[in-house]
N, C-alpha and C positions, 0 to 999 in steps of 0.2 A: 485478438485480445488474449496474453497470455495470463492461464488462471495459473498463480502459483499455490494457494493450501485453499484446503477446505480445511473448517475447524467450526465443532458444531452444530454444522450447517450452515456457517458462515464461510462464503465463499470470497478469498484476499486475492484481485487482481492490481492490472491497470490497463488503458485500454492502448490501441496500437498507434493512436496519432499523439502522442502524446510527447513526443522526446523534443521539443523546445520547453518544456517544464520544468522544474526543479521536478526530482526522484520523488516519487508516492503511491502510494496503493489506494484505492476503493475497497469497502468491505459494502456485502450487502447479506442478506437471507436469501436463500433461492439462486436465483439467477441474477447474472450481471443487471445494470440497474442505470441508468446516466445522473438519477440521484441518488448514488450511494455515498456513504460516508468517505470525506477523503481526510487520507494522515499522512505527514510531509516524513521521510526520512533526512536524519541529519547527520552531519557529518562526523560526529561522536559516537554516532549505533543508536541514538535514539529515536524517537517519533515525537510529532506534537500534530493532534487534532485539528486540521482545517477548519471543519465541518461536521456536525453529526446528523445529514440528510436522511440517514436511514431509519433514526431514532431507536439506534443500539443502546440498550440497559447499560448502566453503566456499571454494574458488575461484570458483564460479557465485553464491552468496550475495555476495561480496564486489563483483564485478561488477553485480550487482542493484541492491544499495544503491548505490552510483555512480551508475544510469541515474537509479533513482528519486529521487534527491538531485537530478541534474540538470533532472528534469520536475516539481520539487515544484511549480511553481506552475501549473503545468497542473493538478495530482495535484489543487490544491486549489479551484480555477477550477469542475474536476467535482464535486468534494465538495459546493460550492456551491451548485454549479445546480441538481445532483440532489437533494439534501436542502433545497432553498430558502433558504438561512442568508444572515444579512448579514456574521455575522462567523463563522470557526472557532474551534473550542477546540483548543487543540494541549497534547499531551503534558509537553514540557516548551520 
């Protein structure tokens, strides 16, 4: 499971079986979580909220999504490497 940021205390991954998906992250508090929040990265550097399983404030959510919109192309650089893909599938 590669963790890419803590922020907060919020910890942004996603988990290692994952790469038949479209590209996404889990945020939770703590530690990894199988209900954490998921957000789809898209193919313009943005995010859109799946799910908010964690029941992240939406002041701290709203924040989140901004970093992670700012780091999509790192977000997907790992997605990458760690799943060995030439190209991503993205949400929308």
């Amino acid at each position: 499971m590669p963790s890419l940021f803590n922020i907060g205390g919020y910890k942004i991954y996603f988990w290692s079986n994952e790469n038949n998906e479209s590209i996404h992250v889990h945020i939770n508090k703590g530690k990894p979580s199988p209900g954490a929040t998921k957000v789809w990265l898209t193919i313009k550097g943005g995010c859109i909220v799946a799910n908010n399983s964690s029941k992240i404030p939406a002041s701290d959510l709203h924040e989140l999504l901004e970093i992670i919109a700012a780091q999509s192309t790192t977000i997907c650089a790992a997605w990458k490497q760690h799943f060995i893909l030439d190209e991503i599938k993205f949400y929308c």
